[in-house]
TIKOLPA-486242 format. One record per residue (C-alpha): residue number from 1; residue in three letters; x, z, y. Coordinates in pm, 1 decimal. Layout:
! residues N
REC num residu        X        Z        Y
REC NUM    ALA        X        Z        Y
...
END
This chain:
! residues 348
REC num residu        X        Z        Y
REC   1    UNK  15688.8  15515.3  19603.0
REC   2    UNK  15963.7  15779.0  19693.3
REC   3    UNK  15758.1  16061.9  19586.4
REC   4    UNK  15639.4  15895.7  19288.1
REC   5    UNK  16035.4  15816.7  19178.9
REC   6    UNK  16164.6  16170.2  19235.8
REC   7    UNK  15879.1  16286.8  19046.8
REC   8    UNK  16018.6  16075.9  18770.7
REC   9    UNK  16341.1  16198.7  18761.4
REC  10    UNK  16204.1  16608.6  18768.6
REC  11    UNK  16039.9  16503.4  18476.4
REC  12    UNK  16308.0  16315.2  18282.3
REC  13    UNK  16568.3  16637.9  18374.3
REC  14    UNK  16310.0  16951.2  18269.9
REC  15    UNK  16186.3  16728.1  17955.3
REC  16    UNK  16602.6  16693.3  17861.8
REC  17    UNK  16618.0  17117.7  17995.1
REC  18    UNK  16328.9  17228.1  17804.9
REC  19    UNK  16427.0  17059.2  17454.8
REC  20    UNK  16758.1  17101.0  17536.4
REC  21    UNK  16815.3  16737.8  17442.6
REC  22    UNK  16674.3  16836.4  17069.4
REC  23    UNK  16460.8  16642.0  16855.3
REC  24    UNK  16079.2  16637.3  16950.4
REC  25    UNK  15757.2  16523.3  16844.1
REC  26    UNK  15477.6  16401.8  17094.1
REC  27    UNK  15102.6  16443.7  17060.0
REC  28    UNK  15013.4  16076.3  17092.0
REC  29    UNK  14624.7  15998.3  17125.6
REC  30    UNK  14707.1  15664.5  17283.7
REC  31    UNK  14531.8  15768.4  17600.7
REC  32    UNK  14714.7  15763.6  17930.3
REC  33    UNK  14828.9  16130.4  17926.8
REC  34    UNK  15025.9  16112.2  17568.0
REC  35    UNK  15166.7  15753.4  17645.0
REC  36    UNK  15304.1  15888.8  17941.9
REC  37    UNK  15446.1  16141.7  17823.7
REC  38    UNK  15579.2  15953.9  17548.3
REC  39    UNK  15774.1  15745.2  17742.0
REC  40    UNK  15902.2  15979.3  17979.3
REC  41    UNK  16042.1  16157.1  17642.8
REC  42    UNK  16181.0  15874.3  17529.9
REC  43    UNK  16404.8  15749.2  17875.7
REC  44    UNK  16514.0  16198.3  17878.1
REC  45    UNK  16617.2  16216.2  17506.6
REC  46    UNK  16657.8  15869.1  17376.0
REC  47    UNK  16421.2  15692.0  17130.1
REC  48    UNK  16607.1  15829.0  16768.2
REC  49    UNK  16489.0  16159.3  16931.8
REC  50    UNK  16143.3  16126.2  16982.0
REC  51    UNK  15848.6  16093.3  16764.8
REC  52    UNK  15474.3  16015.2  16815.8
REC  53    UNK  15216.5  16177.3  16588.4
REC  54    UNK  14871.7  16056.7  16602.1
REC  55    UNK  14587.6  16255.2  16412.9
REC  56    UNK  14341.3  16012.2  16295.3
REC  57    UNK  13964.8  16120.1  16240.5
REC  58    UNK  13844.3  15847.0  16069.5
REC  59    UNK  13527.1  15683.3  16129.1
REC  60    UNK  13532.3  15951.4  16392.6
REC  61    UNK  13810.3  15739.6  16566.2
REC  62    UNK  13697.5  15449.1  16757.1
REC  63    UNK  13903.4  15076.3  16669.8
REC  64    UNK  14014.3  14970.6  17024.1
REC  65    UNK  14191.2  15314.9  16984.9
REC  66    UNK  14427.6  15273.7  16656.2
REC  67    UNK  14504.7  14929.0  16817.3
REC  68    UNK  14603.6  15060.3  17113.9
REC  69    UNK  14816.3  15344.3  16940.3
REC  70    UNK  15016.9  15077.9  16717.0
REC  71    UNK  15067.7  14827.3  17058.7
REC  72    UNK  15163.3  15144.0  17267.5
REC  73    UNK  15432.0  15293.7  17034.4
REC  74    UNK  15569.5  14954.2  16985.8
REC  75    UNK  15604.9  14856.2  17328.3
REC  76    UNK  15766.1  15189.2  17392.1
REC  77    UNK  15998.2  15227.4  17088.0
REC  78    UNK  15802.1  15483.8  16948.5
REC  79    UNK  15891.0  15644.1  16590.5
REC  80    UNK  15487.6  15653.9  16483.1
REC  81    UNK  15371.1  15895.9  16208.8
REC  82    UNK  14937.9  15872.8  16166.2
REC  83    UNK  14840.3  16210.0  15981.9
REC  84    UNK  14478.9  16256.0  15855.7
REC  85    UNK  14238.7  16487.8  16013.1
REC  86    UNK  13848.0  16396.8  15963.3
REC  87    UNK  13809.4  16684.3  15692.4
REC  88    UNK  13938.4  16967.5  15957.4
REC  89    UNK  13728.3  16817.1  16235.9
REC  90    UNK  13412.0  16816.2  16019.0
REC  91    UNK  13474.1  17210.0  15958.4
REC  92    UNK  13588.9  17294.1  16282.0
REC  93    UNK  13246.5  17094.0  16409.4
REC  94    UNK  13038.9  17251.0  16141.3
REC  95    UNK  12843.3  17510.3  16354.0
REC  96    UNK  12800.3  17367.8  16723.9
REC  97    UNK  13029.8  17140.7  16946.6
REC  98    UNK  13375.8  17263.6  17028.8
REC  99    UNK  13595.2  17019.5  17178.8
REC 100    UNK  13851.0  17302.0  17291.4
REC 101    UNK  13846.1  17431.3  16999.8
REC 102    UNK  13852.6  17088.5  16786.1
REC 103    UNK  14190.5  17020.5  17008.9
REC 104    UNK  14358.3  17334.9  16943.9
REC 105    UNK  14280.5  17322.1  16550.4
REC 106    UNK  14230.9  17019.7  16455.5
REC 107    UNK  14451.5  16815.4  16671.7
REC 108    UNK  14739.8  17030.2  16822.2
REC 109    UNK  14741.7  17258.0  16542.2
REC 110    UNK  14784.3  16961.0  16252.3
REC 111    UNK  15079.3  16787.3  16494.0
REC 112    UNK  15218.6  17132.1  16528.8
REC 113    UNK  15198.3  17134.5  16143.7
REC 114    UNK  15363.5  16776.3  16101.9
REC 115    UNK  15619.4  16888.7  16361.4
REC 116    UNK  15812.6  17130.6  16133.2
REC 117    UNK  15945.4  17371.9  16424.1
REC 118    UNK  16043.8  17088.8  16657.5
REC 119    UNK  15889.4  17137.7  17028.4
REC 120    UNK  15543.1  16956.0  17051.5
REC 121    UNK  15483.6  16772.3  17409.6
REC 122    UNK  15146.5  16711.5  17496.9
REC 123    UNK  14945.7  16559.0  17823.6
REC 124    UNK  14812.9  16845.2  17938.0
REC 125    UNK  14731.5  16825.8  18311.2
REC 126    UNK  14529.3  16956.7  18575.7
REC 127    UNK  14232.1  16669.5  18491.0
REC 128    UNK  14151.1  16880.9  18177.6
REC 129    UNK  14079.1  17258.2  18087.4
REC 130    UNK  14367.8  17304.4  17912.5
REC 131    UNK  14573.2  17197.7  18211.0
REC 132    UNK  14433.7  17457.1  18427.9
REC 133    UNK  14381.9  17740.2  18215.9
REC 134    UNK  14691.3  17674.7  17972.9
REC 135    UNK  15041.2  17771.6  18026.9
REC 136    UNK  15347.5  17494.2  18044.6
REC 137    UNK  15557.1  17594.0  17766.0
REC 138    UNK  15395.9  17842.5  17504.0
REC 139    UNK  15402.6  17883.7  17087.2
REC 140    UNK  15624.1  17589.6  17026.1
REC 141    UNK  15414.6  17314.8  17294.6
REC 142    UNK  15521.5  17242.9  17655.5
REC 143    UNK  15323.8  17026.2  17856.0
REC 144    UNK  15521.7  16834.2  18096.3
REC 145    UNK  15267.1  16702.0  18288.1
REC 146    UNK  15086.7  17020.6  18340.2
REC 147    UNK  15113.3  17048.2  18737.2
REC 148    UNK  15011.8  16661.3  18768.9
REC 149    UNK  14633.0  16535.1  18829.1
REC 150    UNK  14518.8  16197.4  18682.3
REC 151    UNK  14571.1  15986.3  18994.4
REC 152    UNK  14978.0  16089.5  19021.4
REC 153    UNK  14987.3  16050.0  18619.3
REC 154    UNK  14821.2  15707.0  18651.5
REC 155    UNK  15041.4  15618.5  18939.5
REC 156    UNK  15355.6  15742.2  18714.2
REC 157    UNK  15216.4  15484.1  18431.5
REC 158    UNK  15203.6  15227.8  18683.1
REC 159    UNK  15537.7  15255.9  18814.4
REC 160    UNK  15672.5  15253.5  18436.2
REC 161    UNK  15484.0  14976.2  18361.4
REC 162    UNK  15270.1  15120.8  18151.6
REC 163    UNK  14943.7  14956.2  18048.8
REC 164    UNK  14673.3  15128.3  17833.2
REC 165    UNK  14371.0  14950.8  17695.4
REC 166    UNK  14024.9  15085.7  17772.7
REC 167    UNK  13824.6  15136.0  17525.8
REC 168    UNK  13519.9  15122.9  17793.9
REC 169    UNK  13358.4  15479.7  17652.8
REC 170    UNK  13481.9  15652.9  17966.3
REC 171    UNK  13716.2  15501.9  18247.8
REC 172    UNK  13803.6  15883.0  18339.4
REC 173    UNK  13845.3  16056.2  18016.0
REC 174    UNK  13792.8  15862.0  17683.6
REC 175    UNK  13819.4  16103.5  17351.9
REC 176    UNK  13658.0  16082.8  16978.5
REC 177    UNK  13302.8  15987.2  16887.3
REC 178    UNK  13265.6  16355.3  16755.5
REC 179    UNK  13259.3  16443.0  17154.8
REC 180    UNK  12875.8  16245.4  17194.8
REC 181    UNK  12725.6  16482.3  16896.9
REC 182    UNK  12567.8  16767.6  17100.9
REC 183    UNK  12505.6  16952.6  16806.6
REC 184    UNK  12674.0  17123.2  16490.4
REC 185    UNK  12777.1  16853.2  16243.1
REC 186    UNK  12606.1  17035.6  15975.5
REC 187    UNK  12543.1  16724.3  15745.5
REC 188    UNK  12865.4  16429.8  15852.2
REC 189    UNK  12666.2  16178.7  15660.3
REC 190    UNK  12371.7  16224.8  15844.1
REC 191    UNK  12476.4  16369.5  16173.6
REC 192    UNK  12840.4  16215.2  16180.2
REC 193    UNK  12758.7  15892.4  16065.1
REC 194    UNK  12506.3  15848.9  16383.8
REC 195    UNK  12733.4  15929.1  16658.9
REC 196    UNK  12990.8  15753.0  16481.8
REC 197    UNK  12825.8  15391.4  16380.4
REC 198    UNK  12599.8  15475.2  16709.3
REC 199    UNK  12954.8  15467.5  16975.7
REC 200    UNK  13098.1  15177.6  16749.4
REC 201    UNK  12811.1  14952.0  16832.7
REC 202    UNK  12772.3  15010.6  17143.3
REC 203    UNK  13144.7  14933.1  17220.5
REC 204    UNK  13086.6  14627.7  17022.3
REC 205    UNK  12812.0  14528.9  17191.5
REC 206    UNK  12910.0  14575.6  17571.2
REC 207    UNK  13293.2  14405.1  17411.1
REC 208    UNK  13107.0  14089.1  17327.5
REC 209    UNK  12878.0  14080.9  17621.7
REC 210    UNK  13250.5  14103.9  17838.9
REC 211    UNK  13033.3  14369.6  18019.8
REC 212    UNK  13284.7  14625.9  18242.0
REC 213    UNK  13118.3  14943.6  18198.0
REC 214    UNK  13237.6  15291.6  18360.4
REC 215    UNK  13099.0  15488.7  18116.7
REC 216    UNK  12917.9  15404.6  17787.5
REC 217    UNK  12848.9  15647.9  17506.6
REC 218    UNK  12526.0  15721.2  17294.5
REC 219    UNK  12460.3  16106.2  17251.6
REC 220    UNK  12329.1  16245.6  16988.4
REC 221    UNK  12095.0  16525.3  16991.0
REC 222    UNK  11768.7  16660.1  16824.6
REC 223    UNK  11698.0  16990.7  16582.4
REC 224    UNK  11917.4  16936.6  16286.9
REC 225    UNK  11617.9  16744.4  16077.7
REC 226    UNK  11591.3  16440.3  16363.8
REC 227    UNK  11875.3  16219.9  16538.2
REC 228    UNK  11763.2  16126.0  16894.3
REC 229    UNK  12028.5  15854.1  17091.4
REC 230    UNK  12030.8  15910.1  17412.6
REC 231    UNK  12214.6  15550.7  17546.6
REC 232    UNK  12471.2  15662.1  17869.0
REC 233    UNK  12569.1  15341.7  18031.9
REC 234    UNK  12718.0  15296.5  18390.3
REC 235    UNK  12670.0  15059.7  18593.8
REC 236    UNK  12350.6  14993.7  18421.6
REC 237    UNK  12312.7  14702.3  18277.1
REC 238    UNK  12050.7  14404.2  18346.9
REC 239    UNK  11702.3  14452.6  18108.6
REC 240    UNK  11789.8  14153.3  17860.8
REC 241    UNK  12136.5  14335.0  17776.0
REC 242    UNK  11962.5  14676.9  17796.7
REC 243    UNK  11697.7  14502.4  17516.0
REC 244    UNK  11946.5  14413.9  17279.6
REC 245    UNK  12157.9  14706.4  17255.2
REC 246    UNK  11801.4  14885.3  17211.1
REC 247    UNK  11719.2  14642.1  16930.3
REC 248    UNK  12059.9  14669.3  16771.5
REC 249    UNK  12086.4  14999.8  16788.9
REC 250    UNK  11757.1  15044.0  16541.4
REC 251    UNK  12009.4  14944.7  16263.0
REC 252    UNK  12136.6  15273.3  16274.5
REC 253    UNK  11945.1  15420.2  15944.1
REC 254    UNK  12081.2  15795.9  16085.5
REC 255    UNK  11882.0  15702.8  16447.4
REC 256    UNK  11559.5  15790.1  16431.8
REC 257    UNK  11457.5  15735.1  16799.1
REC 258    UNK  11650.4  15522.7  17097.4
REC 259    UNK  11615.6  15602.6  17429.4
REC 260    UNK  11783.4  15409.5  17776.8
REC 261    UNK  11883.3  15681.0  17998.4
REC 262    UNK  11787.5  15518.3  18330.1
REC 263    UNK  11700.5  15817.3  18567.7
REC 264    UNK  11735.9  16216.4  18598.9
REC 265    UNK  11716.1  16382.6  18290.1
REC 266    UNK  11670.7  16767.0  18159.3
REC 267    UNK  11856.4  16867.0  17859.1
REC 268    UNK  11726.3  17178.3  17631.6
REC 269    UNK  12014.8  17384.4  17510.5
REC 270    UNK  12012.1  17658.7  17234.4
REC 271    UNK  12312.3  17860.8  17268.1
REC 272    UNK  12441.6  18134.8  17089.2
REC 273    UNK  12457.7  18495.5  17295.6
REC 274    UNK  12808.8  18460.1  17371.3
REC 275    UNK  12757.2  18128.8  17529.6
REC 276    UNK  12440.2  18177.3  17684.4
REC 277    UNK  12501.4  18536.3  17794.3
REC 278    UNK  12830.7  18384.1  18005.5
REC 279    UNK  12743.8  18210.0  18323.4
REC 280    UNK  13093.7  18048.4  18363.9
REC 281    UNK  13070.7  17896.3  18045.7
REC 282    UNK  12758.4  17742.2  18049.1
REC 283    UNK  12835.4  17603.3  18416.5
REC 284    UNK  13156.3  17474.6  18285.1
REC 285    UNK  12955.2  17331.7  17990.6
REC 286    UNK  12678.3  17156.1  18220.0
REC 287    UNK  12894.8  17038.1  18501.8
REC 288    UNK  13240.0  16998.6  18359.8
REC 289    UNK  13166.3  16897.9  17984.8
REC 290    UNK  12827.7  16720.5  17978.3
REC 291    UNK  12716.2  16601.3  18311.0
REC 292    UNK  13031.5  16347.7  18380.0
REC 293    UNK  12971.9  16212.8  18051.5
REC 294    UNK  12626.5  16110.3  18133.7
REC 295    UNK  12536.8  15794.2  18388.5
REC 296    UNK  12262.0  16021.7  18544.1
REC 297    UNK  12193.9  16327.8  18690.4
REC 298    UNK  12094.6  16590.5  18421.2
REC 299    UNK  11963.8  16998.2  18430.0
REC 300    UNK  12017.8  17271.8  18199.6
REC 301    UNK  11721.6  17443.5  18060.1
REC 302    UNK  11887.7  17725.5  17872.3
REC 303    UNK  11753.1  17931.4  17611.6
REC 304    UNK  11899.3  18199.6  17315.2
REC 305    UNK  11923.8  18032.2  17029.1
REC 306    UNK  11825.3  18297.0  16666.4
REC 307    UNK  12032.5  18064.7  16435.5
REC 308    UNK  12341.3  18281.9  16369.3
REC 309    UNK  12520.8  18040.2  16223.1
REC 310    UNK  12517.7  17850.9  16590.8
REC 311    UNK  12867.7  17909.2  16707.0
REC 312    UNK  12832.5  17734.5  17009.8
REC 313    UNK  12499.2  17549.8  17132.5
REC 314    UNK  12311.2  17238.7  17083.2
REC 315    UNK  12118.9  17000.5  17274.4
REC 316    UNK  11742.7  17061.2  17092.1
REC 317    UNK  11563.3  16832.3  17283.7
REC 318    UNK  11521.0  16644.3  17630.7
REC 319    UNK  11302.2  16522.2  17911.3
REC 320    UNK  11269.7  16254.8  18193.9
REC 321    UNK  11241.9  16444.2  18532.8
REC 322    UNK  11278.3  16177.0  18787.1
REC 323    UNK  11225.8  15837.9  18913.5
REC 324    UNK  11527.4  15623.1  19022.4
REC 325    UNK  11545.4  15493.3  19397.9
REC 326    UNK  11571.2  15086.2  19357.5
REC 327    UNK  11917.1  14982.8  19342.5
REC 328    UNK  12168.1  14700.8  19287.7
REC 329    UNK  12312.2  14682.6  18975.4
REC 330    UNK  12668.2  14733.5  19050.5
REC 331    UNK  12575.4  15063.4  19218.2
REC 332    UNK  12462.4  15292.3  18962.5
REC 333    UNK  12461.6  15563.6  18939.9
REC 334    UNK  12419.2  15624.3  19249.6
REC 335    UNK  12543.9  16005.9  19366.4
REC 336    UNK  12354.2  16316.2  19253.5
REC 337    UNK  12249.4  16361.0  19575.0
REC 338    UNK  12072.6  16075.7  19628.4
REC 339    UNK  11875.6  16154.4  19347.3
REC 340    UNK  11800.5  16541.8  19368.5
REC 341    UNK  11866.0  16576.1  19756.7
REC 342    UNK  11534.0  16409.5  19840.4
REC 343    UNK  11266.8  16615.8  20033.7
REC 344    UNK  11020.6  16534.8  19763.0
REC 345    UNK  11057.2  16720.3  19441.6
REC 346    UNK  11151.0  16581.8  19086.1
REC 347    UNK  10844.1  16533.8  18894.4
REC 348    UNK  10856.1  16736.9  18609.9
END
């Protein structure tokens, strides 16, 4: 408790150093990392000098996450300013997935925007790339959190009294529906309106079923002419609950196949040469982007994609590559090497 209060009180005295007690602006997502931030900039600088801005993506934006955003900023005092940003997302998104890229643009770069030359704060930390690759203060942001990992932010929140509501998408790292389409958005009425009504739903669902879920999120992939939903939910649930989210799911008109990922999986990525020609990247892609966004094991066939308008990659198709060990309910997924550490190989 010590450690966690002098912590604290760093924070509150480099936040008040740094702005040098100045107006600011906060990126606010509503997630843990922005609301903690928020209200550490709020007890350094006082509430007159602090405001949130929220960039809000539309149908792209899930509903337990506005509601959180207007509860959060008025528990905390926050001055709250919502600022469009679907249309920049869509072009940003228009040739492959880039969620780095999508943050710096479309995100940071419209609150940066809305800011007007005050310093932006944002929740950087050492949970995310940006944390560990970006710099604390730099271009008009500083990221106060930057040194922290989510278990001392979390215990932080805790200590403030800070309570965030889950939207049950991801326990670890929730984000935009945008995130699930694993390829370009080249058509948002087609391809955005999938992942988007797809996530909804399946929030929905698991919401009126009271079902706790670690992790649930449909992906979208498939060549640009065919939407396939590939269902990610941990722990996974019982067959009757598995049935009807199957069943509901069909009322997607964008979704034209459904499938329950229950065991290993391979994923076949097209990416561009940059991407594919880079073995850091595409490790960071399959083990720090995709793979803890999925409830089971997956593997990376790569191959160079000729579309030169691929700016990134795209998930082109997929396959089932293993059988899952029996298991209780409440313990999947079990861990990857249970699954591919076994003396007898993955049938594939």
């Amino acid at each position: 408790m010590s450690q966690i209060k002098e912590n604290i009180k760093i924070l509150l005295e480099e936040i008040g150093e740094v702005s040098k007690e100045e107006e600011v602006v906060v990126a606010f997502s509503g997630g843990l990392d922005s609301t903690v931030v928020s209200a550490l900039a709020v007890r350094a600088l006082g509430k007159e000098k602090v405001e949130a801005i929220n960039v809000n993506f539309g149908e792209y934006t899930y509903n337990k996450s506005l509601k959180n955003i207007q509860e959060l900023s008025k528990d905390l005092d926050l001055k709250l300013k919502i600022v469009p940003g679907k249309e920049e997302q869509e072009r940003v998104l228009k040739k492959g997935p880039a969620c780095n890229r999508c943050t710096r643009i479309a995100k940071l770069g419209r609150v940066k925007k809305e800011a007007k030359g005050r310093l932006v704060l944002t929740g950087s930390n050492q949970s995310d790339t940006w944390g560990k690759k970006g710099l604390k203060i730099c271009d008009g942001f500083y990221a106060p959190l930057l040194e922290f990992n989510k278990e001392a932010i979390r215990e932080i929140a805790d200590y403030l009294g800070i309570k965030i509501l889950s939207l049950g998408e991801n326990k670890f790292r929730e984000g935009c529906k945008l995130k699930h389409l694993l390829k370009p958005l080249a058509t948002p009425c087609y391809h955005g309106r999938a992942v988007a009504e797809a996530n909804e739903l399946l929030l929905s669902i698991l919401g009126q079923a009271k079902y706790d879920s670690r992790l649930a999120n449909v992906k979208v992939v498939g060549p640009l002419n065919k939407n396939l939903g590939l269902v990610n939910i941990s722990p996974l649930p019982e067959e009757k609950l598995r049935k009807k989210i199957i069943q509901k799911l069909k009322e997607v008109e964008t979704l034209e196949e459904i499938i329950f990922l229950d065991r290993p999986t391979k994923l076949i990525i097209k990416a561009n040469k940059g991407q594919f020609d880079n073995q850091y990247s595409r490790y960071w892609l399959e083990k720090g982007r995709l793979q803890p966004d999925f409830s089971v094991p997956i593997k990376v066939d790569w191959l160079l994609t000729t579309n030169k308008s691929l700016a990134t990659f795209q998930v082109i198709d997929y396959q089932i590559i293993g059988q899952i060990p029996h298991l209780p309910v409440n313990s999947y997924p079990p861990p990857v090497s249970t699954l591919l550490g076994t003396s007898k190989p993955l049938e594939e």
